[in-house]
N, C-alpha and C positions, 0 to 999 in steps of 0.2 A: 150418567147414572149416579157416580158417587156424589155429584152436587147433593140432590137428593138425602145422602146419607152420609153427614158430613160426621169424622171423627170427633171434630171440637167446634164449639159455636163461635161462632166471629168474634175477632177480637174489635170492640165499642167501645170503651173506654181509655182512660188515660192511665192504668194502669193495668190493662188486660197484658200487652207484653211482657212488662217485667213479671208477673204471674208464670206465665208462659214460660217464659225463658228458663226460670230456676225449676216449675217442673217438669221439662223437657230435663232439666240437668240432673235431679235426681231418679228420672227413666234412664237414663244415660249408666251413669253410675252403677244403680241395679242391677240395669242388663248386661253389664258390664261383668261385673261381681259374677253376678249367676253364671253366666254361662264359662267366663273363666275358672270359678270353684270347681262347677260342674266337669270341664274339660279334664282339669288337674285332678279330681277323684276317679273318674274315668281310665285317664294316661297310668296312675299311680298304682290302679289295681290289674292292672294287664301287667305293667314289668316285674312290679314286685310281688304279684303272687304264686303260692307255694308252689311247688315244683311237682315234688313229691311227698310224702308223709312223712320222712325223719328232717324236711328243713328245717329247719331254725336261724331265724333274722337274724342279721347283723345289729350287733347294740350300737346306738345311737344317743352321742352324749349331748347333743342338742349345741343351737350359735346363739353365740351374744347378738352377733352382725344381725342376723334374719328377726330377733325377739323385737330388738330393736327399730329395725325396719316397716313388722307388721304390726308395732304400735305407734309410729310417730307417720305412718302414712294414711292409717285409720283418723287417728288427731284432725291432722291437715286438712282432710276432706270435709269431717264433719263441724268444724272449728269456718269453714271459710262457708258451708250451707249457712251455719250458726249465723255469722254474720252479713250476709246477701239477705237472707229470709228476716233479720231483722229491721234492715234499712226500709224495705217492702213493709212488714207490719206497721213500722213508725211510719209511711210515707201514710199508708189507707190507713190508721187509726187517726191521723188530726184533720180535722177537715179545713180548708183555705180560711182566713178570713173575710174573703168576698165571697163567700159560696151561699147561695139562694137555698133559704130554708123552705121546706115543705113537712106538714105532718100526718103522719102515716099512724091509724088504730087498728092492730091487727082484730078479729073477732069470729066465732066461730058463723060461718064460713067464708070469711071477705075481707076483702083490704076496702079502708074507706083511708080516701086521701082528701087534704085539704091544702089550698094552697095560701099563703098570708094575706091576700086581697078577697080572698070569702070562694073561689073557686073550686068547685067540691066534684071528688071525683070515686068510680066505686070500681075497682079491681081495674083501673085505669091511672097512668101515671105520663102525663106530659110534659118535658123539657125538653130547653133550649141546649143543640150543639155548642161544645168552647165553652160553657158557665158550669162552673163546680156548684153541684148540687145538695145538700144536707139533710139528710131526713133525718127526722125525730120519730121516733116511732114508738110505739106502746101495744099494752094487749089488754082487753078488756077481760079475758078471760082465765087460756091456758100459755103455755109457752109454742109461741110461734118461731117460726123462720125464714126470713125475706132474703130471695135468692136469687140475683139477675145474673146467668151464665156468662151470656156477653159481655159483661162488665167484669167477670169474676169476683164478686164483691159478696158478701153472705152475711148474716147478725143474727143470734138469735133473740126474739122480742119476747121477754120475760113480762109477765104482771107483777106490779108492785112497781116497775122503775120504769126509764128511759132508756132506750138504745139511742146511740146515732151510728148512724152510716152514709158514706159519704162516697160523692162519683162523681167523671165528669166525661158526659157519651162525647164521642170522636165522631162519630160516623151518622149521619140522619138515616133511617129507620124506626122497624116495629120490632122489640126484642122480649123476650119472653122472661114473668117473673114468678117465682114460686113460692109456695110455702113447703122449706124442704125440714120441716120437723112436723113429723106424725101428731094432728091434734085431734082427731077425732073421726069420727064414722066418715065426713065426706073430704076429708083431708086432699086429698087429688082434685077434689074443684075448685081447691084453693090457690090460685092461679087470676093473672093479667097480664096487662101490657105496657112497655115503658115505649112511650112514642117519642122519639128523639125527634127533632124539629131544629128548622132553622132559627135563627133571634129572630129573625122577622114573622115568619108562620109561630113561633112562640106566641110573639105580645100580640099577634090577630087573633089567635085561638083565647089565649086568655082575659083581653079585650070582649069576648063575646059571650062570655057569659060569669063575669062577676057580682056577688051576692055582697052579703054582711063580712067585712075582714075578721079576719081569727081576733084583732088585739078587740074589734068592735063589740065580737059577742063573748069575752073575756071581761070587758069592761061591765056589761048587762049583769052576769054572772056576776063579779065581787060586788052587785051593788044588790042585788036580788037575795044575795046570803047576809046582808050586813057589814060587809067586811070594810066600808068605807066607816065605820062607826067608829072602829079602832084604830084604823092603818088612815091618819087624816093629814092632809098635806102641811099644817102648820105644828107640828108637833108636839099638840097638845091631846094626842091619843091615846088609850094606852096601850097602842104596839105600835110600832116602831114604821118611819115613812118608808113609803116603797121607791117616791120617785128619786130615779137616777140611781139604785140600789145595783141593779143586776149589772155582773160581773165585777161586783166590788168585793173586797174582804170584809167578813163581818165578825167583829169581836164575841165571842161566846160566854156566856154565862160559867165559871168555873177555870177560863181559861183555854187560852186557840183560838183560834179563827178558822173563817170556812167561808170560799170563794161562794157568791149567791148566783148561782149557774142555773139550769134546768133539774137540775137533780134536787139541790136544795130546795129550791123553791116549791118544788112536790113535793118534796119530804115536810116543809114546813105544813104544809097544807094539811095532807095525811094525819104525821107526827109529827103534831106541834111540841111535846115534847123533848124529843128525841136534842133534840139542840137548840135551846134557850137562847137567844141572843142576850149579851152584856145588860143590866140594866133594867128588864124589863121583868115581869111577873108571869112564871108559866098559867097566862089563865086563859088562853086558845084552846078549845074545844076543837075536837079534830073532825074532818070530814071526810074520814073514810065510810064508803059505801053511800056517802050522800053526794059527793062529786064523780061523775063520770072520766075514763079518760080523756073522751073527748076536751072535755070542760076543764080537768086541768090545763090540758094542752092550750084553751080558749085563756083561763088564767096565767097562766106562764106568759103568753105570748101578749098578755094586757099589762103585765110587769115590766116587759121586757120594753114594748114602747112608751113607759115612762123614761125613759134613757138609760145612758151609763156615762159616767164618770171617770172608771179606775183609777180614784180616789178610794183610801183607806175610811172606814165608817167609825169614827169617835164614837163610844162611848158615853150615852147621855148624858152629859151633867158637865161634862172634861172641859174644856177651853177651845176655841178656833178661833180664826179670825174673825169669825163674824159674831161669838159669845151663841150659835147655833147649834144645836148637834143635828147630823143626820143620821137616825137610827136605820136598823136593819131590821128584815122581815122576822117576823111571826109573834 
């Protein structure tokens, strides 16, 4: 019977234990607390209450020892959550560098997933067991929140930017995913499934029905907007070449630089802007409300397979060895 009505959802991923563990530890603690406080308020007003009407307590000049104790024991506990619960944040906030990207658009009322070889999927999410998986995820509209229990993993998907979030299922299964931030009247249908699969039942399932890849219909897009008119592989554009850009440092206009990640590169899009690259002329026109997120996502992901480098990005004009420069976006 309790199978049926389980307290906590299966632990699926690679980091549903250590979740687990720390908050089983501060149920521990709690209950610990409570019901000791409790006892000692209890114990405390049976001995030492009044007798009669003319008692009067004994005066009490208070311990060094005990002020001592009930503050450097408090410390301890919460100084050693402090640091368990941090290791945990930093382990689930960087995702692997072999981890299989996938992109997620939240929207009123649906998850649409897309996977990099063009495999499109709608309040459904398939991966392989053992592979660390990365979503990118966006909203087209309000603020969402994607929540797969079994995994213990949660983000919430803002408009205007990118989330990632990042997993990696243990166990083959069907696990449950939600949208756990109130977005509107049908908020509770906002809900699918993550189909955990073996590598093999993975690449048959996704072998069976791939379409246009994300970087393909990326590349459609920057060519549909013009944007190969400026951003041109011989650097005689006026903005700056994309290939082999992403994940490099880009010198900025005014001073700093700024890694060209996923964020950037939507920002550049958006707010062109917002952060000038070294060298070049703010005269990008922005495309806010005429790019979809999808389509950023489609661009981002046509940037990103022109390569990378992690090489620093000179300054048009400066010196290399090849008397070259390679600029950076926007």
């Amino acid at each position: 019977m309790f199978n049926n009505f389980p307290l906590f959802p299966r632990e699926a991923s690679s980091v549903a234990g250590q979740v687990d563990a720390l908050y089983f530890l501060l149920l521990a603690i709690s209950g610990f607390f409570a019901v000791t406080i409790s006892l000692t308020i209890v114990a405390f007003a049976v001995k030492y209450r009044r007798r009669h009407a003319l008692e009067v307590g004994a005066k009490i000049h208070g311990s060094t020892a005990l002020e001592i104790l009930w503050s450097a024991v408090p410390l301890a506990i919460v100084m050693g959550i402090f640091v368990w619960s941090s290791v945990i944040f930093i382990r689930i906030s960087r995702p692997p560098r072999d981890a299989m990207d996938i992109y997620v658009v939240g929207k009123q009322w649906m998850w649409k997933i897309q996977h990099p070889d063009g495999r499109r999927e709608i309040n459904e999410l398939h991966v392989p067991v053992g592979q660390p998986v990365r979503l990118t995820l966006a909203s087209e509209d309000v603020i969402h929140d994607f929540f797969v229990p079994a995994f213990r993993v949660k983000a919430d998907v803002v408009p205007g930017r990118f989330t990632t979030l990042w997993f990696e299922a243990t166990k083959p299964g069907r696990y449950h995913f939600f949208c756990a931030q109130y977005c509107g009247t049908e908020h509770s249908g906002m809900i699918g499934w993550v189909d955990a699969m073996t590598p093999e039942d993975f690449q048959a399932w996704l072998a069976g029905g791939a379409g246009e890849s994300l970087a393909s219909s990326g590349e459609k897009l920057f060519q549909e907007l013009s944007c190969n008119s400026c951003h041109r592989p011989d650097s005689q554009g006026r903005g700056p070449v994309l290939d082999g850009i992403y994940g490099r440092p880009v010198a900025l206009e005014g001073g700093g630089q700024v890694i060209a990640d996923d964020s950037y590169i939507r920002e550049s899009i958006v707010d062109p802007q917002a952060r000038t690259v070294a060298g070049y002329q703010p005269i990008m026109p922005t495309y806010q409300g005429l790019v979809t997120e999808e389509g950023l996502l489609q661009l981002v992901a046509y940037i990103k397979s022109l390569g990378t480098t992690g090489q620093p990005t000179p300054t048009p004009g400066a010196p290399t060895a090849t008397d070259t420069p390679h600029p950076t976006p926007k």
